[in-house]
Gaussian input, Z-matrix of N, CA and C with variables (Angstrom, degrees):
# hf/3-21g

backbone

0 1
 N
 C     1     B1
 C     2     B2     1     A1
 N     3     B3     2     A2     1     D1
 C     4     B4     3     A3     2     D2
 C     5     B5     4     A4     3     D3
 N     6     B6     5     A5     4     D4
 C     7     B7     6     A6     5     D5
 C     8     B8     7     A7     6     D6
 N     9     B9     8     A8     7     D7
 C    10    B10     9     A9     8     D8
 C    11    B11    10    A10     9     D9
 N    12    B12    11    A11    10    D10
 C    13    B13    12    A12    11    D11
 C    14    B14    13    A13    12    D12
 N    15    B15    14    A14    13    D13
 C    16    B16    15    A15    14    D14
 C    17    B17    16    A16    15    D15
 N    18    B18    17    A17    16    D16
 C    19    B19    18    A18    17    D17
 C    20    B20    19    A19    18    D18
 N    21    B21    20    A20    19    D19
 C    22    B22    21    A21    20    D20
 C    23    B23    22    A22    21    D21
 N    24    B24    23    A23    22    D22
 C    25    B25    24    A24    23    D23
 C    26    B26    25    A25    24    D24
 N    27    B27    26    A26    25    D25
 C    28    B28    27    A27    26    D26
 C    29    B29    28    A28    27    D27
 N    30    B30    29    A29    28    D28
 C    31    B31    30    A30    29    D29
 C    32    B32    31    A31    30    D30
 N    33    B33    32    A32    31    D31
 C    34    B34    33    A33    32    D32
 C    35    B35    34    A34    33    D33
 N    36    B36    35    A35    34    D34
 C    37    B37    36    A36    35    D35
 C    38    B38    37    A37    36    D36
 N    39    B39    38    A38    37    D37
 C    40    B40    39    A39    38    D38
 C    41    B41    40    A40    39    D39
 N    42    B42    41    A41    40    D40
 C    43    B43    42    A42    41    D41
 C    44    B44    43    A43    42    D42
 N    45    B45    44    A44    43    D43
 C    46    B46    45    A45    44    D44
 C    47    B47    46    A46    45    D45
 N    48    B48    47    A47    46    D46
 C    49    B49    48    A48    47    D47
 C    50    B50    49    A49    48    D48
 N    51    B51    50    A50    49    D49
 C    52    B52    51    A51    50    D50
 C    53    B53    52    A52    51    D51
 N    54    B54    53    A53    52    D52
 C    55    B55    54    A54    53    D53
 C    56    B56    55    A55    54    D54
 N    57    B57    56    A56    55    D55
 C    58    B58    57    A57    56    D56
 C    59    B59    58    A58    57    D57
 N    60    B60    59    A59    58    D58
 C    61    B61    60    A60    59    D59
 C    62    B62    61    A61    60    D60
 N    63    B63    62    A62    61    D61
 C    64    B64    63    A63    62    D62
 C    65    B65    64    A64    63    D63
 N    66    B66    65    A65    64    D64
 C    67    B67    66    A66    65    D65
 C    68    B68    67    A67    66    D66
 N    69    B69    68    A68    67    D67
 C    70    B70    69    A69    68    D68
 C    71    B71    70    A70    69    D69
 N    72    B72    71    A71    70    D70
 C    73    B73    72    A72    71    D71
 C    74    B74    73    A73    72    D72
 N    75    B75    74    A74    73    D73
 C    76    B76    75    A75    74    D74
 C    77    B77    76    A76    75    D75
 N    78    B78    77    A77    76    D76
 C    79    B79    78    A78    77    D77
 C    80    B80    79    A79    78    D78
 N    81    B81    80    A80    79    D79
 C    82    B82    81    A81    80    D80
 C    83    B83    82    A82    81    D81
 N    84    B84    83    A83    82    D82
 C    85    B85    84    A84    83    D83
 C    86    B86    85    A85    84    D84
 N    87    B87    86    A86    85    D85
 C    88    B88    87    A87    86    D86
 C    89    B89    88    A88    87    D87
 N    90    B90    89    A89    88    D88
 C    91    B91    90    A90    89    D89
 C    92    B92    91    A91    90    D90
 N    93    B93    92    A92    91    D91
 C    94    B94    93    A93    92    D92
 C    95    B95    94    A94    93    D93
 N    96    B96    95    A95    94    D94
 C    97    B97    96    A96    95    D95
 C    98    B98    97    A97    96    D96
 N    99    B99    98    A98    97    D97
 C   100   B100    99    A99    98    D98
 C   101   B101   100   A100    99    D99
 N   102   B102   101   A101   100   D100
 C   103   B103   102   A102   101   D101
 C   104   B104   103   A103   102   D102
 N   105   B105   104   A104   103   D103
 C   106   B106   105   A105   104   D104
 C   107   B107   106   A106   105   D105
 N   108   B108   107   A107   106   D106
 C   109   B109   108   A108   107   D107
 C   110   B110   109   A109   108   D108
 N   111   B111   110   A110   109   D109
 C   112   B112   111   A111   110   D110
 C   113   B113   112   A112   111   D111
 N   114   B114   113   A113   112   D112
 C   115   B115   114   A114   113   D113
 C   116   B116   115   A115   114   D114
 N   117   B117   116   A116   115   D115
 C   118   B118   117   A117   116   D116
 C   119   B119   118   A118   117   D117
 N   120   B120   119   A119   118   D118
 C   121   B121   120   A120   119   D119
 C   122   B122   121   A121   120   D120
 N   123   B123   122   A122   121   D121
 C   124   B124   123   A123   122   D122
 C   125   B125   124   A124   123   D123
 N   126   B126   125   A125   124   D124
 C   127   B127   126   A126   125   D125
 C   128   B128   127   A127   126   D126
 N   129   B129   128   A128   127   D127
 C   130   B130   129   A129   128   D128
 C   131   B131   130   A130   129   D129
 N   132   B132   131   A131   130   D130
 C   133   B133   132   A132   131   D131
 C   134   B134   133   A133   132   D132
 N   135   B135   134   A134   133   D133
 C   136   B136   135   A135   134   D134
 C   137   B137   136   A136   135   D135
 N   138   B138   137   A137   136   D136
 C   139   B139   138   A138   137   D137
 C   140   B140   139   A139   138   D138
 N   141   B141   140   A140   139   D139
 C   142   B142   141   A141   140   D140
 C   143   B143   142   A142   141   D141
 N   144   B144   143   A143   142   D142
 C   145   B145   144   A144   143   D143
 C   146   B146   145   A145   144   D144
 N   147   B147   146   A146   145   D145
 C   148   B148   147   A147   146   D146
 C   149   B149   148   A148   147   D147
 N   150   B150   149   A149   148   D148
 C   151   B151   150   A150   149   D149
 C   152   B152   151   A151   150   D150
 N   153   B153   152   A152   151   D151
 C   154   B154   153   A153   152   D152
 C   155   B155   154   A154   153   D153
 N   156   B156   155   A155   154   D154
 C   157   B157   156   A156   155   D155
 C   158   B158   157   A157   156   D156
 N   159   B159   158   A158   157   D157
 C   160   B160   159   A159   158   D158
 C   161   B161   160   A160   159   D159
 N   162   B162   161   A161   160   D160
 C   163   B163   162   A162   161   D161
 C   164   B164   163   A163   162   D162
 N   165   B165   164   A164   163   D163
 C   166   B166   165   A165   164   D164
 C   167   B167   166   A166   165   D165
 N   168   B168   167   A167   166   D166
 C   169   B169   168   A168   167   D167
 C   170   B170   169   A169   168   D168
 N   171   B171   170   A170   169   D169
 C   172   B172   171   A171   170   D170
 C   173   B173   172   A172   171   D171
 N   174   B174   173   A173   172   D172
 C   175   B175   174   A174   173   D173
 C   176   B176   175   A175   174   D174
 N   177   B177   176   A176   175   D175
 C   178   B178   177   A177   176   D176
 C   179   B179   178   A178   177   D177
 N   180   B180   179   A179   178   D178
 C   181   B181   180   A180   179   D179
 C   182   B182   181   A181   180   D180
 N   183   B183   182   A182   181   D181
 C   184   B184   183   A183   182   D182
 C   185   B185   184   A184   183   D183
 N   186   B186   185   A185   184   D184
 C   187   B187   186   A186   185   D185
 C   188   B188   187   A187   186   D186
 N   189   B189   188   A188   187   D187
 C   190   B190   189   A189   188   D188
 C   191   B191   190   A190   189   D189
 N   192   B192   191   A191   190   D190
 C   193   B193   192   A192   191   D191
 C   194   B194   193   A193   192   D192
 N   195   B195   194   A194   193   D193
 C   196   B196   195   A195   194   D194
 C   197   B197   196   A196   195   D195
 N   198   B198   197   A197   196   D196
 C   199   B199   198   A198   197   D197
 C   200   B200   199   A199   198   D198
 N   201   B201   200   A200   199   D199
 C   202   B202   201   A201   200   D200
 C   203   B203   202   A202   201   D201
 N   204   B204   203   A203   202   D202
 C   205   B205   204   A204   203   D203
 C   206   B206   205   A205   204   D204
 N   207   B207   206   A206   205   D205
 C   208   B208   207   A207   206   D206
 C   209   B209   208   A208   207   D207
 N   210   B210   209   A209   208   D208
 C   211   B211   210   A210   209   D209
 C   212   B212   211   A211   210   D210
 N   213   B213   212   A212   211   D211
 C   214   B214   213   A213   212   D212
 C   215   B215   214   A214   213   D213
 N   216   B216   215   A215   214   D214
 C   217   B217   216   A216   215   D215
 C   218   B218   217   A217   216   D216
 N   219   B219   218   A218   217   D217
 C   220   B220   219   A219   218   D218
 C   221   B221   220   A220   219   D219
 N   222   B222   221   A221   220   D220
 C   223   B223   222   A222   221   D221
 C   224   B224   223   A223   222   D222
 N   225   B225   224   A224   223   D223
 C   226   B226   225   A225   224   D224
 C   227   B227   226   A226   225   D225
 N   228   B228   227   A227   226   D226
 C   229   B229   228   A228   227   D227
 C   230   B230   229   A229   228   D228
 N   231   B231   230   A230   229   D229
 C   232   B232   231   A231   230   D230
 C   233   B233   232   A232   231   D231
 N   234   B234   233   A233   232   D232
 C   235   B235   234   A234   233   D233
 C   236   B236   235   A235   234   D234
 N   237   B237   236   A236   235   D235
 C   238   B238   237   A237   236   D236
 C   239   B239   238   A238   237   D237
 N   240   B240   239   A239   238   D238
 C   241   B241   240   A240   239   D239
 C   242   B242   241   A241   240   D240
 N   243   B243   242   A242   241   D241
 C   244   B244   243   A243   242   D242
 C   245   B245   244   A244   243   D243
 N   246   B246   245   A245   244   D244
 C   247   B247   246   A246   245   D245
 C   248   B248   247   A247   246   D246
 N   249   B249   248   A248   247   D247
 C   250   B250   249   A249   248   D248
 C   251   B251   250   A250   249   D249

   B1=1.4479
   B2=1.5191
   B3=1.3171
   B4=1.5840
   B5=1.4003
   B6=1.3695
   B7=2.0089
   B8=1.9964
   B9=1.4998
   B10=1.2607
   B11=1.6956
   B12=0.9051
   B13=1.7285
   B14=1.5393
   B15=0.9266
   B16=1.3732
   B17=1.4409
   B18=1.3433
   B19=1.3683
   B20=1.7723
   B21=1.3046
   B22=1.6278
   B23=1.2064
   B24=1.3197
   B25=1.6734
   B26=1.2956
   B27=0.8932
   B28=1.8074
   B29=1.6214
   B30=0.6088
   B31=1.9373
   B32=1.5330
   B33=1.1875
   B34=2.0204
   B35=1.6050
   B36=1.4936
   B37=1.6343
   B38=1.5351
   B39=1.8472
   B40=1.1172
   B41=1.0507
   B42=1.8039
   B43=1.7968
   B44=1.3303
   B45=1.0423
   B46=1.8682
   B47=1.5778
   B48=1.5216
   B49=1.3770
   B50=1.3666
   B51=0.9905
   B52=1.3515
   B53=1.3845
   B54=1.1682
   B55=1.7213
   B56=1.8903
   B57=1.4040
   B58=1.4975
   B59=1.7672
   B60=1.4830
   B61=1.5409
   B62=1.7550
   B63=1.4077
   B64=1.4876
   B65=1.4320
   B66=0.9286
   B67=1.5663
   B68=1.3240
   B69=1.3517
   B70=1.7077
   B71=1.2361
   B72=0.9821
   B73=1.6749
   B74=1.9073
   B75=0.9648
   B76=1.8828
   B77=2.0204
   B78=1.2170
   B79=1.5967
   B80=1.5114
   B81=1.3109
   B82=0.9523
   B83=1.6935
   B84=0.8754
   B85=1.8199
   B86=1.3254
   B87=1.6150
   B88=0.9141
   B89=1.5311
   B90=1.5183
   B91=0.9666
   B92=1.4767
   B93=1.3000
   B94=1.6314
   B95=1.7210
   B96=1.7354
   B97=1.1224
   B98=1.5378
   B99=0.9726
   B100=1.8480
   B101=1.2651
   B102=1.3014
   B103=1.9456
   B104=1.3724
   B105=1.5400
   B106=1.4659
   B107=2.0469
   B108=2.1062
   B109=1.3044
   B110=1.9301
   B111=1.6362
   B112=1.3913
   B113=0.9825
   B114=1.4165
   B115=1.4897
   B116=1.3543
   B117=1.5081
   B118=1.2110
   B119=1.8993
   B120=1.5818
   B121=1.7381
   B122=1.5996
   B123=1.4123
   B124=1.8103
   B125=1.7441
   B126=1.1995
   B127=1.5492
   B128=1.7031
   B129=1.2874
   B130=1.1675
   B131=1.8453
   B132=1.2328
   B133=1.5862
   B134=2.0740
   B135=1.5646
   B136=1.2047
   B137=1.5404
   B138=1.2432
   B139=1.7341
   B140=1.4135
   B141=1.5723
   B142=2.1657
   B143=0.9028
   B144=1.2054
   B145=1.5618
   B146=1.9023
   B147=1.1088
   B148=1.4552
   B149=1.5811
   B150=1.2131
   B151=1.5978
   B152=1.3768
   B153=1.4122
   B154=1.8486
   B155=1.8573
   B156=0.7708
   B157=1.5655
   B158=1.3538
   B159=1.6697
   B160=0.8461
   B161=1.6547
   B162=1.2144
   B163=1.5049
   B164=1.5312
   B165=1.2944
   B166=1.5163
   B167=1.6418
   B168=1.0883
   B169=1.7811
   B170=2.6207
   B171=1.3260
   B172=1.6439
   B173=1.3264
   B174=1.8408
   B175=1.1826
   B176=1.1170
   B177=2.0680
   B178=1.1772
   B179=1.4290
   B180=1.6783
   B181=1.1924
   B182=1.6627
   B183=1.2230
   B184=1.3533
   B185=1.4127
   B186=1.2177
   B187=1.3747
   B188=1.6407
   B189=1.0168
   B190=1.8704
   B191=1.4598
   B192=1.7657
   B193=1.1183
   B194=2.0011
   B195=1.2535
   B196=1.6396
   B197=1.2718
   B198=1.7282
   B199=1.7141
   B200=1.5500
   B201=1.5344
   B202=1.3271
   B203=1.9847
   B204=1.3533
   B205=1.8555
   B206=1.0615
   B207=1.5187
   B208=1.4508
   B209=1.7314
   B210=1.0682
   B211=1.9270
   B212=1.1941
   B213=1.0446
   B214=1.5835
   B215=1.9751
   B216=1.0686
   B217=1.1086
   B218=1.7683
   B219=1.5332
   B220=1.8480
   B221=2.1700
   B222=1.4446
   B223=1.7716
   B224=1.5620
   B225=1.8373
   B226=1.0240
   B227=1.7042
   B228=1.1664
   B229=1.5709
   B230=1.1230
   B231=1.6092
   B232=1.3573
   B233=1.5494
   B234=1.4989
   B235=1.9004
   B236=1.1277
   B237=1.6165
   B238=1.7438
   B239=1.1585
   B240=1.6434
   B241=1.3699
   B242=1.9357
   B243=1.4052
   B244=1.2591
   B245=1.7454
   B246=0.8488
   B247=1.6234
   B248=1.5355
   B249=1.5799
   B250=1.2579
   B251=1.3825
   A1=108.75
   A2=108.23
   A3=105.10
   A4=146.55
   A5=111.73
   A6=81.04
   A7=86.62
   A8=107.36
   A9=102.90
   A10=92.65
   A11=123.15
   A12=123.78
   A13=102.46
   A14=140.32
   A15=136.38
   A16=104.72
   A17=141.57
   A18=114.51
   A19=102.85
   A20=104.50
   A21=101.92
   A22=97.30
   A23=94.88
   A24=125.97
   A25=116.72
   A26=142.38
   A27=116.11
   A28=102.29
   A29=101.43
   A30=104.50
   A31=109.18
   A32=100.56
   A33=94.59
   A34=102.10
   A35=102.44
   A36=111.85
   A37=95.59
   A38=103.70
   A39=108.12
   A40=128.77
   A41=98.18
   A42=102.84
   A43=109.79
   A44=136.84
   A45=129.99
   A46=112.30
   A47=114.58
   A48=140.24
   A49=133.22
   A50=119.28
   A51=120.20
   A52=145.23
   A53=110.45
   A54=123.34
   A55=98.63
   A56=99.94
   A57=93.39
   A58=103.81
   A59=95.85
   A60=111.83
   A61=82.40
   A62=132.41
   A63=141.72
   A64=105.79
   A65=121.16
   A66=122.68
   A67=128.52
   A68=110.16
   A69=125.48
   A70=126.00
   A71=121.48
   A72=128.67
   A73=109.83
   A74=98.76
   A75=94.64
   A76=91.26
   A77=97.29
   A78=107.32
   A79=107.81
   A80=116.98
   A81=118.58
   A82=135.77
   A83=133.53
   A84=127.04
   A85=100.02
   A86=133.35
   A87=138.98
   A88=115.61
   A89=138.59
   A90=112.37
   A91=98.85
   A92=115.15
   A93=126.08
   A94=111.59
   A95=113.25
   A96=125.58
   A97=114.54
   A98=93.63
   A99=114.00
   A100=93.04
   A101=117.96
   A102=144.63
   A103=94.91
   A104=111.90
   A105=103.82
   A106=85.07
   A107=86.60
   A108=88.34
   A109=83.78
   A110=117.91
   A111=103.08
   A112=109.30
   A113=160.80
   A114=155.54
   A115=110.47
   A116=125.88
   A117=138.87
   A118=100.06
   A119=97.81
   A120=103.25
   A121=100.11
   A122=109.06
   A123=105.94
   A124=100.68
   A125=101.43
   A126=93.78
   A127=143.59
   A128=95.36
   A129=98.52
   A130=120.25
   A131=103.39
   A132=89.75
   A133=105.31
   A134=99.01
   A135=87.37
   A136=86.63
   A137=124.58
   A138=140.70
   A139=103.26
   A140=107.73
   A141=107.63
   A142=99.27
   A143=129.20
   A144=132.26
   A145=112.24
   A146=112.59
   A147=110.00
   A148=107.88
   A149=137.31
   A150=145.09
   A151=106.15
   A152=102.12
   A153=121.31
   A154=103.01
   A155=119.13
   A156=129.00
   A157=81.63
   A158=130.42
   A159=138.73
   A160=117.77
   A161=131.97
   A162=127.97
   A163=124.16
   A164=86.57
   A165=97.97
   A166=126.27
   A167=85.72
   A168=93.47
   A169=97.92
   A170=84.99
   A171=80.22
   A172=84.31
   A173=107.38
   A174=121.24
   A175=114.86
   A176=110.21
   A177=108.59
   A178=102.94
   A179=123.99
   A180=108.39
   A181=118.84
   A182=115.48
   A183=107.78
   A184=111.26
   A185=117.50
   A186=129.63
   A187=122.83
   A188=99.08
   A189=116.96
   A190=101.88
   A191=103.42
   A192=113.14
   A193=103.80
   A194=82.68
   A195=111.67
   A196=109.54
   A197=120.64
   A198=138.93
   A199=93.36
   A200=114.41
   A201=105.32
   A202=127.33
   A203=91.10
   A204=97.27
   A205=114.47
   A206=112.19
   A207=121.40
   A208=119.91
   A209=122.57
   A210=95.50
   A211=101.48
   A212=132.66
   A213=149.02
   A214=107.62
   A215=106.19
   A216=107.43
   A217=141.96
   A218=111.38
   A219=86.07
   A220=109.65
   A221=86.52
   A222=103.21
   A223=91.20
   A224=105.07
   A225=120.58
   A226=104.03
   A227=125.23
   A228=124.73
   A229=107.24
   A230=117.88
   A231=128.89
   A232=105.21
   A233=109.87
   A234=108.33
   A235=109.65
   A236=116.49
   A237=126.88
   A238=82.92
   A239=98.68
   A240=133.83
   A241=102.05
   A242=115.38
   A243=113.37
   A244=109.69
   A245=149.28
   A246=145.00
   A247=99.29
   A248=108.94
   A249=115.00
   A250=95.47
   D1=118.26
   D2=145.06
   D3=-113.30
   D4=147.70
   D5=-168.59
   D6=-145.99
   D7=173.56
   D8=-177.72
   D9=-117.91
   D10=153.06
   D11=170.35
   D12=-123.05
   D13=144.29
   D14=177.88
   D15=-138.97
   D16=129.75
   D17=173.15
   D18=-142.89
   D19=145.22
   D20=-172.47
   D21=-93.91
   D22=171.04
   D23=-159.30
   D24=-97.76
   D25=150.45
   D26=-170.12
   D27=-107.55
   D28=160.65
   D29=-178.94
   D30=-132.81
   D31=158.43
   D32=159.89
   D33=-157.62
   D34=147.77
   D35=-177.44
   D36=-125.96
   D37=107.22
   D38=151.83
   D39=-67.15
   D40=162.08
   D41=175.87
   D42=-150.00
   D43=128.97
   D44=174.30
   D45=-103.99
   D46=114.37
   D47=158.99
   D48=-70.29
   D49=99.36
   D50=172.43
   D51=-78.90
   D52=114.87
   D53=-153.84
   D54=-79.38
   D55=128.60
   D56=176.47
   D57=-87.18
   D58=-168.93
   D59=179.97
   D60=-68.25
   D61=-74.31
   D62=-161.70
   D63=-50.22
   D64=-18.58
   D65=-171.20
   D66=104.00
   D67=8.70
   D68=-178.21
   D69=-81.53
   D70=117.33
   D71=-172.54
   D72=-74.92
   D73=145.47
   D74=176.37
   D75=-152.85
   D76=138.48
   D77=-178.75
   D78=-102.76
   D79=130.15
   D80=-168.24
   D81=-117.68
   D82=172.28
   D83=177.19
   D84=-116.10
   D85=-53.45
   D86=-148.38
   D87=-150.16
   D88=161.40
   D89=168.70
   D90=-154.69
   D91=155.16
   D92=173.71
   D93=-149.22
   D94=112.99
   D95=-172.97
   D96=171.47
   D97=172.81
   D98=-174.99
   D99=-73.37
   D100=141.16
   D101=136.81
   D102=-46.64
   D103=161.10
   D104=-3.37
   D105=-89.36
   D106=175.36
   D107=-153.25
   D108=-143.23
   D109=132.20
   D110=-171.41
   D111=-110.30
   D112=116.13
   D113=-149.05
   D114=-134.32
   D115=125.33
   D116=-179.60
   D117=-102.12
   D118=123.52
   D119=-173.25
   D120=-108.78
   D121=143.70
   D122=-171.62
   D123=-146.38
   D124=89.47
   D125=157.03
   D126=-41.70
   D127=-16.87
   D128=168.14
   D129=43.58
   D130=47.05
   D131=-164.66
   D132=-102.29
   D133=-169.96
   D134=-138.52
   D135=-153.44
   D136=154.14
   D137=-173.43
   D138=24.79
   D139=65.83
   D140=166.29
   D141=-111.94
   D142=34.63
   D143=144.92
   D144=-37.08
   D145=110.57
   D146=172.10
   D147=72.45
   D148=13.88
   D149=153.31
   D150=-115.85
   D151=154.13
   D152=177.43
   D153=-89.98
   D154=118.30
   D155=-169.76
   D156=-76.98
   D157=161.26
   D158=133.85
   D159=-130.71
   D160=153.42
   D161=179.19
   D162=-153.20
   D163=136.86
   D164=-177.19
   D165=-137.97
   D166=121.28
   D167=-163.36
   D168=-102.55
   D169=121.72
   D170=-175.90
   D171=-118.87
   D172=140.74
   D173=150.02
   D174=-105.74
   D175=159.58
   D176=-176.21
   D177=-155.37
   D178=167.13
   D179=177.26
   D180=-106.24
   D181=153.63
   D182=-166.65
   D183=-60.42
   D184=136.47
   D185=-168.35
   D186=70.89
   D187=13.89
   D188=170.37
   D189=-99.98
   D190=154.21
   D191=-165.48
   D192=-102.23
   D193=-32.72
   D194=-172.45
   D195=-106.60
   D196=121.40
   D197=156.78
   D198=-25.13
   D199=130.30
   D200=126.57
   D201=-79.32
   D202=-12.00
   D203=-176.07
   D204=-155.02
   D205=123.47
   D206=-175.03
   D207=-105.40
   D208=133.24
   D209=179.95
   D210=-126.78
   D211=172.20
   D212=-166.69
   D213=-119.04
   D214=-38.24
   D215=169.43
   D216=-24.39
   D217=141.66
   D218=-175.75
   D219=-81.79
   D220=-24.26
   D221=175.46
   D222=-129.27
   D223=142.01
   D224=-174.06
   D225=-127.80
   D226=170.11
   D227=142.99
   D228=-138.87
   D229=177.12
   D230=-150.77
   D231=177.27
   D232=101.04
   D233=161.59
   D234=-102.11
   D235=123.71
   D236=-178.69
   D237=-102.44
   D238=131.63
   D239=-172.07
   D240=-110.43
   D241=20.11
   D242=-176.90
   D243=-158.40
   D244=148.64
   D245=170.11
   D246=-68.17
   D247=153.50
   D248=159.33
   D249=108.67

């Protein structure tokens, strides 16, 4: 017997959106500004056909070593109520 099996890999491309006061979404790379600040997180993933996704989104503060908040989620949100 011969046979070929090929199987793809699943990937995901996050992205974080930012929810205005009005309700307007803006997608983002980067960000610099005052809290509080509400952010929609999206894995966005892709061919888990036949795999168990798992996800984990850790926040942290800049110059911290340690998450204050971890989520499990495949889409998350999050309003930082502080800079950093």
């Amino acid at each position: 017997f011969n046979f070929i099996c090929a199987q793809t890999a699943p990937s995901i491309n996050p992205e974080a959106i930012i929810v205005k006061d009005n309700g307007e979404r803006e997608h983002i790379e980067s960000y610099q500004g005052s809290a509080p600040l509400t952010v929609e997180f999206k894995a966005n993933s892709s061919q888990t056909l036949g795999w168990d996704a798992h996800y984990k989104w850790i926040f942290s503060e800049e110059g911290s070593n340690s998450p204050y908040l971890i989520r499990y989620e495949e889409n998350t949100g999050y309003t930082f109520t502080k800079s950093g």
